[in-house]
Wavefront OBJ file of the C-alpha trace (Angstrom):
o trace
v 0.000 0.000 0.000
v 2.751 2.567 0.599
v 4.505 1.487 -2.271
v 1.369 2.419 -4.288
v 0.774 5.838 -2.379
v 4.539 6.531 -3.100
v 4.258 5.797 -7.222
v 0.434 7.534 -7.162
v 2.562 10.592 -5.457
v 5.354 10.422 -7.896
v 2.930 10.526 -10.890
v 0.807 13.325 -9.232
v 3.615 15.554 -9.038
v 5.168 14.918 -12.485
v 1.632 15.936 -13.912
v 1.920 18.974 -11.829
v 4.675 19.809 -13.170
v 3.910 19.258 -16.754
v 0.402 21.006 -16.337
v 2.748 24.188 -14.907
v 4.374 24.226 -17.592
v 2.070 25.616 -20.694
v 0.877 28.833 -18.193
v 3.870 29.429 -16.305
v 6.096 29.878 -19.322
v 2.910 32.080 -21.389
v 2.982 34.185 -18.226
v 7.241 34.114 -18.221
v 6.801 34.974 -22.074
v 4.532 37.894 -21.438
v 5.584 39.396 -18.436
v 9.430 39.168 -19.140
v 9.830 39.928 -22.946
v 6.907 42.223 -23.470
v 7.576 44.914 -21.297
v 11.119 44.194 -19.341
v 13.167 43.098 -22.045
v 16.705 44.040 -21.962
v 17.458 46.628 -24.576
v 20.737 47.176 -26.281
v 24.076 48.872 -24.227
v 24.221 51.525 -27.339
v 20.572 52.744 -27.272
v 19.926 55.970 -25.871
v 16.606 56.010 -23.607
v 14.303 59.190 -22.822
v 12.651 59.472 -19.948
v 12.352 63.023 -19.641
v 10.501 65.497 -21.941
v 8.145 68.744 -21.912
v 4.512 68.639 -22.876
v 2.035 70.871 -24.120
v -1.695 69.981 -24.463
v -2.577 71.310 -28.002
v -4.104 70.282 -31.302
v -1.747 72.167 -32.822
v -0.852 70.024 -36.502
v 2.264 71.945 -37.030
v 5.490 70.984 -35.374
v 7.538 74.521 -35.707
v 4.400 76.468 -34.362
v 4.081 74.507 -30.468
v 6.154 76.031 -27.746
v 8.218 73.566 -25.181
v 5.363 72.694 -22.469
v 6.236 71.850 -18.454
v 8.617 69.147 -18.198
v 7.326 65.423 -17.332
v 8.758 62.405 -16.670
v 8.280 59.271 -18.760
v 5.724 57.230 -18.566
v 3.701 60.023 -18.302
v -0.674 59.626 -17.631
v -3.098 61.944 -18.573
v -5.138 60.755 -16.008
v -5.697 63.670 -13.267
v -4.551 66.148 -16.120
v -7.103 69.002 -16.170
v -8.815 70.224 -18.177
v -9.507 67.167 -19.995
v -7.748 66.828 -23.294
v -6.846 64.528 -26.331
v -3.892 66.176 -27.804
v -0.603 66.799 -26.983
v 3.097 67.260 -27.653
v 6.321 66.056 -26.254
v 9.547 67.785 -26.900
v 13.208 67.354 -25.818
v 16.169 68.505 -27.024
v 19.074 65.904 -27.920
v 22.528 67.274 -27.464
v 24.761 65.266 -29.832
v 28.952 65.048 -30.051
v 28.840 62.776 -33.190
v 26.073 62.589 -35.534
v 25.691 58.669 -35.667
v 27.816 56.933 -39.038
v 25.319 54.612 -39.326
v 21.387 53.978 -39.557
v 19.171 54.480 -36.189
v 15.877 54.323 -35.561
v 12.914 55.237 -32.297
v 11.361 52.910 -30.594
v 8.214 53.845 -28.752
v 7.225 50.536 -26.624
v 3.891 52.071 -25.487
v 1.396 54.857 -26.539
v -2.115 55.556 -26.119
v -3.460 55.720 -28.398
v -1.512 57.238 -31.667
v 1.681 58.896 -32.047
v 3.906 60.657 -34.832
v 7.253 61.377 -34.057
v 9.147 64.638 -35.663
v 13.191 65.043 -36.022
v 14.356 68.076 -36.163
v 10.660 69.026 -38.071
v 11.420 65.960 -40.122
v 8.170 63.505 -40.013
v 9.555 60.071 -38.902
v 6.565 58.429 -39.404
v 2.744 57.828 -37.187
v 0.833 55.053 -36.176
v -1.824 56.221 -38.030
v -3.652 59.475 -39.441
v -4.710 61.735 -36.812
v -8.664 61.357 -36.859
v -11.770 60.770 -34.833
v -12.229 58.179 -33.794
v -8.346 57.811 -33.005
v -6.294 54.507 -34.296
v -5.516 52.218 -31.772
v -2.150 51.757 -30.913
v -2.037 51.212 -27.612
v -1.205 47.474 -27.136
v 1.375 47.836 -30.045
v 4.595 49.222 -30.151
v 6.097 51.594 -32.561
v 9.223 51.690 -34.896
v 10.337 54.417 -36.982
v 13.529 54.696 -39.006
v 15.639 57.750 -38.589
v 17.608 58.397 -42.254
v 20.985 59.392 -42.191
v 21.499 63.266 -42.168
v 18.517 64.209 -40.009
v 20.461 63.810 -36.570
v 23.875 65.723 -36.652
v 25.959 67.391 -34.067
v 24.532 69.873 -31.528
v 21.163 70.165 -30.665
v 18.661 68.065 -32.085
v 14.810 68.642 -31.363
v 12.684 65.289 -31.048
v 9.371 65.577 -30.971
v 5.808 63.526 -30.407
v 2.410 64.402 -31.077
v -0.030 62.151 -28.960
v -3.632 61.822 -29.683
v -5.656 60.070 -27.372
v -9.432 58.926 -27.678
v -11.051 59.566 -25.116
v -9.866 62.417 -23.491
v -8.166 61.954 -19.826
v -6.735 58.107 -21.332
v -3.595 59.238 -22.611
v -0.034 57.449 -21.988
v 3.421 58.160 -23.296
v 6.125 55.873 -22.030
v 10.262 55.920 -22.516
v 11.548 56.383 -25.736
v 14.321 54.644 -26.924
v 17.041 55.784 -29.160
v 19.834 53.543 -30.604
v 21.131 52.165 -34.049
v 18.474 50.320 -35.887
v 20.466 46.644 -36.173
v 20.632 46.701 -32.143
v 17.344 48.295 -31.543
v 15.276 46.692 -34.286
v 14.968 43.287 -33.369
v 13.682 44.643 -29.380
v 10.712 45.499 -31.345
v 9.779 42.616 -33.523
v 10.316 40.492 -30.746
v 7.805 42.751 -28.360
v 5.507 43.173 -31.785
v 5.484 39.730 -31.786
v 4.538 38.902 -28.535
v 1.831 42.115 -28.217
v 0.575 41.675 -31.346
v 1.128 38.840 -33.796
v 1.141 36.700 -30.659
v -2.585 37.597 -29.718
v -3.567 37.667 -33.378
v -2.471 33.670 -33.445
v -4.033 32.861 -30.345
v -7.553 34.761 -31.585
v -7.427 32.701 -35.206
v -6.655 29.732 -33.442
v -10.298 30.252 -30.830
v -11.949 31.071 -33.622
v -10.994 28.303 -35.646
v -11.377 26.133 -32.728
v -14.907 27.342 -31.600
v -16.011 27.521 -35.480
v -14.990 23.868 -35.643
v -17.085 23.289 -31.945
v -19.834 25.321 -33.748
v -20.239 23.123 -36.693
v -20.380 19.904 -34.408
v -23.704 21.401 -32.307
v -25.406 22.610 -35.355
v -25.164 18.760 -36.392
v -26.402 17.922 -32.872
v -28.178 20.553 -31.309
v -29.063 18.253 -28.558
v -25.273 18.543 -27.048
v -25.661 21.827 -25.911
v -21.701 21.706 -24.642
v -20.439 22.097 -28.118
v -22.656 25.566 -28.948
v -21.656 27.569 -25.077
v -18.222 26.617 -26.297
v -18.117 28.230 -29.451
v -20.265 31.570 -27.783
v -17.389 31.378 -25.236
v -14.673 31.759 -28.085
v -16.414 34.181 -30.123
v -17.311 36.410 -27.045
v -12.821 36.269 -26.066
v -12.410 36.454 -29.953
v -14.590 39.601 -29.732
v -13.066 41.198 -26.248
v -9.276 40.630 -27.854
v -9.635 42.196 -30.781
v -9.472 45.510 -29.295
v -5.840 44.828 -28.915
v -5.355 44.490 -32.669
v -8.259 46.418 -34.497
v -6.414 49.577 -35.573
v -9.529 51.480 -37.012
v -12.911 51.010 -35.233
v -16.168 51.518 -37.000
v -17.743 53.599 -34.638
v -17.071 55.717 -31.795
v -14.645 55.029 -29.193
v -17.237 54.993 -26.213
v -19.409 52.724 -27.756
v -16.761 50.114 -28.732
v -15.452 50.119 -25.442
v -18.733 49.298 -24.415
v -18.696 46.303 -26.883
v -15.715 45.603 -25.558
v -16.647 45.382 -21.930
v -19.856 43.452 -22.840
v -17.926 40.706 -24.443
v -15.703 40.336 -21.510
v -18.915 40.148 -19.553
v -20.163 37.104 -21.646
v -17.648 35.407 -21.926
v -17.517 35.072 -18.073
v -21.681 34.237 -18.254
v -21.070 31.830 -21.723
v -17.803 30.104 -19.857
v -19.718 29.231 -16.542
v -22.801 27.447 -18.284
v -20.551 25.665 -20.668
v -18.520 24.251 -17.547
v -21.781 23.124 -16.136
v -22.580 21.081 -19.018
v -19.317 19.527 -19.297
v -19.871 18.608 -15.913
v -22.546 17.966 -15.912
v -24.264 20.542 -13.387
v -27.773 21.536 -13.320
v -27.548 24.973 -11.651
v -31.094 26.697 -13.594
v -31.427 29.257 -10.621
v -27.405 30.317 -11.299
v -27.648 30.424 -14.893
v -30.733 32.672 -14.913
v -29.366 35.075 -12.364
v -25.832 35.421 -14.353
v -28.351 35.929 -18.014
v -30.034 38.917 -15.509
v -26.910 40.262 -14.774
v -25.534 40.218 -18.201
v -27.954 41.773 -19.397
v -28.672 44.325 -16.419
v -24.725 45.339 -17.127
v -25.308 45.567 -21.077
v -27.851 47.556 -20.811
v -25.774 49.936 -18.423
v -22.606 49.756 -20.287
v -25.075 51.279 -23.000
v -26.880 54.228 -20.971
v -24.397 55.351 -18.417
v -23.753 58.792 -19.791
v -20.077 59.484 -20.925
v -18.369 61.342 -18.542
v -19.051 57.671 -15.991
v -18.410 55.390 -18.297
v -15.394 54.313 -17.555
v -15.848 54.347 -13.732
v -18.628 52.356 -14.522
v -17.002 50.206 -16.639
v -13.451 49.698 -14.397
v -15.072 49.779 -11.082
v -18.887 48.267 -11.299
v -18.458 45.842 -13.739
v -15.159 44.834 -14.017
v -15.139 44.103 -10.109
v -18.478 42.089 -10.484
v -16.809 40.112 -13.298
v -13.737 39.342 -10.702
v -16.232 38.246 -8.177
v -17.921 36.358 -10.905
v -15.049 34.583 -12.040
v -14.135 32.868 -9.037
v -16.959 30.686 -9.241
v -15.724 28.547 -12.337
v -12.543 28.327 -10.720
v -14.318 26.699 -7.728
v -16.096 24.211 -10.353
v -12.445 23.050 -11.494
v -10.903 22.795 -8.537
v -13.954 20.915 -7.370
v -14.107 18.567 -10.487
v -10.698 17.816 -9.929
v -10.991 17.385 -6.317
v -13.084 14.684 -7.107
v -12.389 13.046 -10.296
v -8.329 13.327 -10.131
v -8.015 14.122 -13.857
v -4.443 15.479 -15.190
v -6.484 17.555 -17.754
v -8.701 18.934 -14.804
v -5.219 19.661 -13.000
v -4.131 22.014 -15.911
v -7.257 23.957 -16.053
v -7.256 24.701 -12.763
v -4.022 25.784 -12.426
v -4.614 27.415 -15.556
v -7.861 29.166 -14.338
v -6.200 30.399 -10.686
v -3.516 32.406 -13.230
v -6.708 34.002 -15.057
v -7.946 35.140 -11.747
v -4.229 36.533 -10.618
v -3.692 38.175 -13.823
v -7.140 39.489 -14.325
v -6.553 40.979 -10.748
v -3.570 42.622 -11.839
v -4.944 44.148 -15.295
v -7.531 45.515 -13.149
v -5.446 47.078 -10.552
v -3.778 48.632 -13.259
v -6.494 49.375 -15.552
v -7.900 51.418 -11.709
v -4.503 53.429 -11.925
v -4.587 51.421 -7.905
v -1.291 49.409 -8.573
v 0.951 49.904 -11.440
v 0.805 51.471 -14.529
v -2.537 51.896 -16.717
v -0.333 52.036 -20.452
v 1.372 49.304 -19.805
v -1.428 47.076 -21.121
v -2.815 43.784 -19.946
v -2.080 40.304 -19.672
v -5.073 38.160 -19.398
v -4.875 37.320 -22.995
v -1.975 35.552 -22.861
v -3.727 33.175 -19.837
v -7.294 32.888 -20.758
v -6.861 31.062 -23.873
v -5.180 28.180 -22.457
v -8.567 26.571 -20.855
v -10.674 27.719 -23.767
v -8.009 25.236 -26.025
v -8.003 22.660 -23.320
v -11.375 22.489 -23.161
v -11.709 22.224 -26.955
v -9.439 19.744 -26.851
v -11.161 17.928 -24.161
v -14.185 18.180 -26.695
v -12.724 16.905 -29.427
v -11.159 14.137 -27.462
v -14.158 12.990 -26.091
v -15.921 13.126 -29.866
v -12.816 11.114 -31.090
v -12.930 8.312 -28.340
v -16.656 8.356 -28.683
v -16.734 7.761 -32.155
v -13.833 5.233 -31.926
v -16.002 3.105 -29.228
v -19.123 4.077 -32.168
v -16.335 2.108 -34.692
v -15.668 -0.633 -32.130
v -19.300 -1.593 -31.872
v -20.359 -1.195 -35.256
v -17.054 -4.000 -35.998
v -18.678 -6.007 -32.955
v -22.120 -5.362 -34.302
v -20.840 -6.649 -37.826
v -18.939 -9.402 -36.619
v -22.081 -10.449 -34.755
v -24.497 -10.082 -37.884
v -21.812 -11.868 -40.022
v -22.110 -14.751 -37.409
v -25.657 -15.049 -37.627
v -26.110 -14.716 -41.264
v -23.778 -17.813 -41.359
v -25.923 -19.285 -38.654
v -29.366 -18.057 -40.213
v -27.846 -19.285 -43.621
v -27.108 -22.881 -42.394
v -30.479 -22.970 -40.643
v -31.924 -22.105 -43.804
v -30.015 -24.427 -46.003
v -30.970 -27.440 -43.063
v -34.441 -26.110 -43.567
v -34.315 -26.278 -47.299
v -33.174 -29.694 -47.280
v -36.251 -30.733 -45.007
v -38.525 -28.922 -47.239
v -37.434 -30.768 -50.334
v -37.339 -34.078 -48.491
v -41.137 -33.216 -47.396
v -42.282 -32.431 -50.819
v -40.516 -35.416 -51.952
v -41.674 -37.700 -49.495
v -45.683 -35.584 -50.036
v -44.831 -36.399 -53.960
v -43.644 -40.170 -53.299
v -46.726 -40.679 -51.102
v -49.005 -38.811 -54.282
v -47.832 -41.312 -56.716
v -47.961 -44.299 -54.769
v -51.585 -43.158 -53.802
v -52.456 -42.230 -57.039
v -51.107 -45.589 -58.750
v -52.720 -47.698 -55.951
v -56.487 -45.642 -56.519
v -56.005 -45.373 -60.217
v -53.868 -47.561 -62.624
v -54.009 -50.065 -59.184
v -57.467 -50.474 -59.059
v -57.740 -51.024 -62.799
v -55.178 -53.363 -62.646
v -57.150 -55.740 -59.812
v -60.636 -54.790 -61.687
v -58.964 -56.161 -65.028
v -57.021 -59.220 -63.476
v -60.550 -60.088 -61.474
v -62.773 -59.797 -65.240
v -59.435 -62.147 -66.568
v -60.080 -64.223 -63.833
v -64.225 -64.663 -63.558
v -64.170 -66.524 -66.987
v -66.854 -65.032 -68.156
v -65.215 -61.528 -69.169
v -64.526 -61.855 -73.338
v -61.500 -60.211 -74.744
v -63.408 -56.478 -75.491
v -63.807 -56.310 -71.662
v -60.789 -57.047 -70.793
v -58.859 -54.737 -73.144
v -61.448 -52.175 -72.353
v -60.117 -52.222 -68.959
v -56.721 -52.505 -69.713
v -57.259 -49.446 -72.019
v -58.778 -47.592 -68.650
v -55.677 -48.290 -66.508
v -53.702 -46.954 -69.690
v -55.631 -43.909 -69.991
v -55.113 -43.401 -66.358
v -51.550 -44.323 -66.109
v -50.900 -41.404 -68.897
v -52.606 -39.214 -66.754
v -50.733 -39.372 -63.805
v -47.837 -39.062 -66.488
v -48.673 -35.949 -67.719
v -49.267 -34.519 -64.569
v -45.769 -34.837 -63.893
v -44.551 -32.195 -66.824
v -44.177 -28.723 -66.073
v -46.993 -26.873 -67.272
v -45.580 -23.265 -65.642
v -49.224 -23.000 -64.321
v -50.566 -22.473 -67.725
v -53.788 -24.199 -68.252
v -54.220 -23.887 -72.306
v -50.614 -25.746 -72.178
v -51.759 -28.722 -70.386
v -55.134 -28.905 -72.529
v -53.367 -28.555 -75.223
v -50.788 -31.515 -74.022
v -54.151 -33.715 -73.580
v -55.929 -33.203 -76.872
v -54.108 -35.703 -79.058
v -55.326 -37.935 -76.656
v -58.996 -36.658 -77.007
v -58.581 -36.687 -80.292
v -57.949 -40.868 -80.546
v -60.669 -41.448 -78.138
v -63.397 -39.463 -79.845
v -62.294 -40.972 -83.208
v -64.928 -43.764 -84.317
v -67.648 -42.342 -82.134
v -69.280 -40.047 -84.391
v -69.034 -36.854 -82.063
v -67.145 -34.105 -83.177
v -64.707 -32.162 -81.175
v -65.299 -28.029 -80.687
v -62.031 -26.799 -79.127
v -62.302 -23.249 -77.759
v -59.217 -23.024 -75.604
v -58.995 -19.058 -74.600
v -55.954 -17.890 -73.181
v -56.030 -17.415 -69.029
v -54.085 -16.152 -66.697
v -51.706 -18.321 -65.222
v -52.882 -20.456 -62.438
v -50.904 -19.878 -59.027
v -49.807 -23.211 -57.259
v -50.656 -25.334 -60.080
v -48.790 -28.143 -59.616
v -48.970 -32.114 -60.396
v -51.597 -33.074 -57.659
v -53.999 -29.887 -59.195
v -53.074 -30.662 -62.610
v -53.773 -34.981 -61.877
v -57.587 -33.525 -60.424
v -58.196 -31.633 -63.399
v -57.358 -34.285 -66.002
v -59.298 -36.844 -64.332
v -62.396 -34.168 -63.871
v -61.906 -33.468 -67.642
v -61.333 -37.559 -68.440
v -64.292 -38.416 -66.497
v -66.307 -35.397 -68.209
v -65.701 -36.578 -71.429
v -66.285 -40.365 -71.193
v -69.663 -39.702 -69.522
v -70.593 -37.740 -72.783
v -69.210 -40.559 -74.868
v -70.919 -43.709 -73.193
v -74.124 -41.787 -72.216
v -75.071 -38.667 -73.826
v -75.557 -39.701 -77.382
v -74.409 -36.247 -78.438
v -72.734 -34.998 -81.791
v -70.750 -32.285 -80.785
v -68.318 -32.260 -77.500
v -67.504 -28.433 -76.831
v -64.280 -27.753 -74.697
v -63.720 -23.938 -73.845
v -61.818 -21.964 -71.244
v -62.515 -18.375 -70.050
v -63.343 -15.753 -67.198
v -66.292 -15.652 -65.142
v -67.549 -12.664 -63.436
v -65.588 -13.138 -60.694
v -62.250 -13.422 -62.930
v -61.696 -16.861 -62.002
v -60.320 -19.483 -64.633
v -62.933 -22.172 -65.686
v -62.936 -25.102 -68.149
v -66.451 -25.872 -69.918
v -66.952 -29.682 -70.528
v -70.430 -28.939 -73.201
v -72.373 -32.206 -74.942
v -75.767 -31.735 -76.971
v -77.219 -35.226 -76.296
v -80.042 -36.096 -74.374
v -78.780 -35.021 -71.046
v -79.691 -37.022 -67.770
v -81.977 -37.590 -65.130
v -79.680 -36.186 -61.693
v -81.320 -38.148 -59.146
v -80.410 -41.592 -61.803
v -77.045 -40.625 -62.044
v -75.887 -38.902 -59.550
v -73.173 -41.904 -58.865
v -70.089 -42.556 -58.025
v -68.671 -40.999 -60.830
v -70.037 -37.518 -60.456
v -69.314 -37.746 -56.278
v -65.811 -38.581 -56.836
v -65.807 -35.176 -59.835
v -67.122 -32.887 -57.256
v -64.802 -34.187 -54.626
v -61.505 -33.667 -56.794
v -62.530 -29.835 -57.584
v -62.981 -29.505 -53.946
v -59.341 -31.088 -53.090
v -57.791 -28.254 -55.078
v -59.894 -25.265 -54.224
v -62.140 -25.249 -57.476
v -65.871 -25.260 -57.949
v -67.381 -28.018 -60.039
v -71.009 -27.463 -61.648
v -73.119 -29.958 -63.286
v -76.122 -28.594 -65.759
v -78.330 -31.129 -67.366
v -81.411 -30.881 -70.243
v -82.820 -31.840 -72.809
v -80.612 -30.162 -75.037
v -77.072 -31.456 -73.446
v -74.770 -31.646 -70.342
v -72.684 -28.694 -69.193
v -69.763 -29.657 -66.593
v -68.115 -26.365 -65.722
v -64.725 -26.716 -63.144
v -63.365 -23.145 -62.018
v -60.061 -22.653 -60.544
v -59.819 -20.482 -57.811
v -57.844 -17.792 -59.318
v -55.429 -15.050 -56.406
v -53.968 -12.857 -58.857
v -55.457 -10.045 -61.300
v -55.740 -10.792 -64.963
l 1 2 3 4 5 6 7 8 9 10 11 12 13 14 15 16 17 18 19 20 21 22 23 24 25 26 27 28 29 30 31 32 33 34 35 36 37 38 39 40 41 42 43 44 45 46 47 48 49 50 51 52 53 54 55 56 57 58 59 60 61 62 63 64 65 66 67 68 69 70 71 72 73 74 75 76 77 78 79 80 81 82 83 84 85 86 87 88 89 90 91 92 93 94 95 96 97 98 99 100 101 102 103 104 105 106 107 108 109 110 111 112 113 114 115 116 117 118 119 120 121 122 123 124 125 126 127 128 129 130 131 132 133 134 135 136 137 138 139 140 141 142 143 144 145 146 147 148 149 150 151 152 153 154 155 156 157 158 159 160 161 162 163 164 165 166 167 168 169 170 171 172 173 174 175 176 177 178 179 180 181 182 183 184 185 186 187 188 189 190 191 192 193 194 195 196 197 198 199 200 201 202 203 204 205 206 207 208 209 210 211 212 213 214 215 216 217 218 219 220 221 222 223 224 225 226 227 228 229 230 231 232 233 234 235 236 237 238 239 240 241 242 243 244 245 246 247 248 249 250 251 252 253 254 255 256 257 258 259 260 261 262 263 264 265 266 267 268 269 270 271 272 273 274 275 276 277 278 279 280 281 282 283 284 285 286 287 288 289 290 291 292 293 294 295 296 297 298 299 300 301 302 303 304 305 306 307 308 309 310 311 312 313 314 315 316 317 318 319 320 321 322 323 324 325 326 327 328 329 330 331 332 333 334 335 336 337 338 339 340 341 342 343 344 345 346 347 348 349 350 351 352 353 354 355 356 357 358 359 360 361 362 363 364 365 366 367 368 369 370 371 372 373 374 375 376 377 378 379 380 381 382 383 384 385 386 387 388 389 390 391 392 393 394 395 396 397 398 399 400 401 402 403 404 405 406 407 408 409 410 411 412 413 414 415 416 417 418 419 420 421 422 423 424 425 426 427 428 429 430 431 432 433 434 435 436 437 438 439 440 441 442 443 444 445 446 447 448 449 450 451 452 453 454 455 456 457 458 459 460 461 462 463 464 465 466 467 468 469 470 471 472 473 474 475 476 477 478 479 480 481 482 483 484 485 486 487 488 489 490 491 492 493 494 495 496 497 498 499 500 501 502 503 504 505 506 507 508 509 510 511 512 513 514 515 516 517 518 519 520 521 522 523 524 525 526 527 528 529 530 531 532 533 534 535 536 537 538 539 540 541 542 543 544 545 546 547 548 549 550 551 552 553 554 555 556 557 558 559 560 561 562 563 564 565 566 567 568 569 570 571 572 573 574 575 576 577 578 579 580 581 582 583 584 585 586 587 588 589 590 591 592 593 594 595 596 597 598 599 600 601 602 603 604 605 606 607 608 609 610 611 612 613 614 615 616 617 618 619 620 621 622 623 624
């Protein structure tokens, strides 16, 4: 057991190290190359100028100002005002031999910078609303010729937007191969930096976004992506040079974003844990909007107050609750990845303490811009990636069963298959045993009982030869009969007329009655197999010798057709005498009607004085 505390305790603090890691070095990044790098030995830094509040455009035409010292805040300057100029005067041995350059690490929120009346170059054109170059810093080449020995008068023009927000901090002066690459490595991490991490959450939460519009139902994936586009939104004040609109309402954008991404982050962490906090989730929608709506109204001149000290302070307060749901879902499930984001998320709450502090002019220095953005997006991306793990593994266990699923459906079609080839076999052996049994019943009722009626005439003595070739002629006739029930007829019932009426054809010969064969086509006849096709022949053979031996007739008419019902029927039609039913209503005409019976069919028997009509239809299942 200690053994296993020990190696749990080992692995515990190697994640914790690891999970460290990815912040701890953002923050390191941030905090030690954006804003205390070390700059070159030959630069030359300013940290002392004069300043004088105008909005003055021309450089020759502003007088010195009050001396300052750099980094200088407009804050408590009164009256209020969004322009200004800082001058020194640079008192040169040497004019440098080679190129230099100015490097202005922060401004709020444009600058231009003069040489000697000589524009440098500006962050942007002076306008209203301002450009935005206060989380960027500025670069400007000095040509050769413009600095020489002697005095040399540097100066910056400052517009801020609004008034009372301006910041000017130390400006550095040194040859452009030593002092260039300070800036594109803080332009880098200020700007390019923060422009990667807001492509990358938007890519991220547009690739969330697409997974809840195919399943609305997992509500997780859709507060993600409103979590992403609500930081995307809030960080891209620190990029957008040009705003579309004015300055106070952007800001107010700006703070609203920040506000919902707070309200979006907290219901999205209670669906990925699972949490069903209604009562929470309403209250934070009521303050979000309450706060929108004052972010909107407040007039101008409390604004920012507002904005700094009412809701940026509830946002602190409302922050530490999802930082209590990680530490509690780690608390309790002991997951490295719930490690990171807590660590991760106690980092968001120190630096988004510290921005504020600053942001309050309370602790620091308001221009020298924030850091949250360099935290926050680490749990945004491990959450995403805890998303998109979970959608992986879940659609690899999705694979796993469908190959489990398969592999059990393969089995049983090979199972179901062999049942039904087993199955086959005993329904062929049952037909052929049914079949077997039909024959041998059929031979022992039919060419059978001939047999024994013609071996007991042979036998009497007193049968001559006529009779007992008659009889053997019977068992013949019959014998063929059970023959030709045995071809395939493919249910068609003009074929197997048509297969008996050579037949008819010798028996009628000699008799004097002529033959009237109107065989219509039918539809075919379902099921019509030997032991239907046996019934029919001997309804028909029995038919027709009862209208040779007794009818005395001259015609014999065989037809098929339709009835009104659309069922098959075969017409048996004599014109002799007819009969007297109750005289011969024998054997003969029992074991007729008990044959159409056996296969479904109804036999009719019409007698007069002007012929016999035998009429057999076959039940008939399928339109014609």
């Amino acid at each position: 057991m200690g053994s296993q505390q020990a190696e749990l305790a080992s692995r515990t603090g190697i994640v914790l190290l690891l999970a460290l890691s990815i912040p701890l070095a953002l923050g390191w990044l941030a905090l030690n190359y954006s804003y205390a790098q070390r700059l070159p030995q030959t630069q030359l830094a300013i940290t002392a100028m004069q300043v004088v509040f105008s909005d003055q455009p021309d450089p020759y035409s502003v007088p010195l100002g009050l001396p300052v010292t750099l980094p200088h805040d407009w804050s408590r300057q009164t009256p209020a005002a969004d322009m200004a100029w800082y001058s020194v005067v640079l008192d040169l041995d040497v004019p440098p031999n080679r190129l230099w350059g100015i490097y202005l690490p922060t401004v709020n929120m444009n600058a231009a910078v003069y040489l000697n009346g000589e524009l440098l170059g500006e962050g942007g054109a002076f306008s209203t609303p301002a450009p935005r170059m206060w989380h960027r810093p500025l670069y400007f080449s000095i040509p050769n010729g413009i600095l020489h020995s002697g005095d040399n008068l540097l100066q910056v023009r400052l517009q801020t937007d609004p008034a009372l927000r301006g910041w000017l901090g130390p400006l550095h002066l040194g040859p452009a191969s030593d002092l260039r690459p300070v800036f594109e490595q803080d332009y880098f991490l200020r700007n390019t930096l923060v422009k990667l991490i807001i492509s990358g959450l938007l890519l991220t939460g547009f690739a969330i976004g697409q997974l809840w519009l195919q399943r609305p139902q997992d509500s997780v994936y859709g507060w993600y992506a409103l979590t992403c586009l609500c930081w995307a939104v809030h960080s891209s004040n620190l990029i957008v040079q040009t705003i579309p609109f004015a300055t106070r309402y952007w800001d107010a954008m700006i703070y609203m974003a920040l506000g919902w991404f707070a309200i979006f982050l907290i219901v999205f962490i209670h669906r990925y844990l699972n949490l069903h906090r209604t009562r929470i989730e309403r209250g934070l929608f009521v303050f979000g909007i309450c706060g929108s709506i004052g972010l909107l109204i407040v007039p101008e001149p409390l604004f920012y107050p507002f904005a700094v000290f009412i809701w940026d302070s509830s946002l602190l307060a409302v922050g530490l609750y999802p930082s209590m749901l990680i530490i509690w879902a780690f608390w309790h499930r002991r997951r490295w990845m719930d490690l990171l984001l807590m660590i991760s998320g106690l980092i968001i709450m120190v630096l988004a303490l510290r921005d504020w502090l600053a942001m309050s002019g309370i602790v620091g220095q308001r221009g020298e811009g924030v850091f949250l953005q360099y935290a926050a997006p680490v749990p945004l991306f491990c959450f995403g990636w805890i998303l998109m793990t979970d959608l992986v593994t879940a659609r690899r266990e999705v694979e796993q069963l469908n190959r489990v699923l398969e592999q059990r459906i393969a089995d049983k079609t090979l199972e179901l298959e062999a049942n039904y080839q087993r199955l086959r076999k005993l329904e062929r052996d049952r037909l052929l045993a049914e079949e077997r049994q039909r024959i041998m019943r059929d031979m022992h009722d039919g060419v059978g009982g001939h047999l024994v009626a013609t071996l007991a005439l042979a036998e009497s003595g007193t049968a001559n030869q006529a009779d007992i070739v008659r009889a053997l002629h019977d068992g013949l006739d019959d014998l063929r009969l059970m023959i030709d029930s045995l071809d395939p007829v493919d249910d068609d019932l003009g074929l197997l007329l048509g297969m008996y009426r050579d037949r008819l054809d010798r028996k009628l010969a000699g008799t004097g009655i002529e033959l009237n064969w109107q065989i219509d086509n039918v539809p075919p006849l379902p099921d019509f197999g030997p032991t239907k096709v046996l019934q029919v022949l001997r309804i028909l053979q029995e038919a027709v010798s009862n209208a040779i031996k007794y009818s005395g007739a001259h015609t014999l008419t065989i037809r098929t057709g339709l009835d009104t019902q659309q069922r098959a029927y075969l017409e048996i039609t004599d014109d002799g005498g007819g009969f007297a039913p109750a005289r011969h209503s024998g054997r003969g005409l029992d074991n007729m009607r008990w044959r159409a019976q056996s296969i479904g069919g109804v036999l009719t028997i019409d007698s007069s004085d002007t012929g016999v009509c035998v009429r057999l239809c076959l039940p008939q299942t399928s339109p014609p």
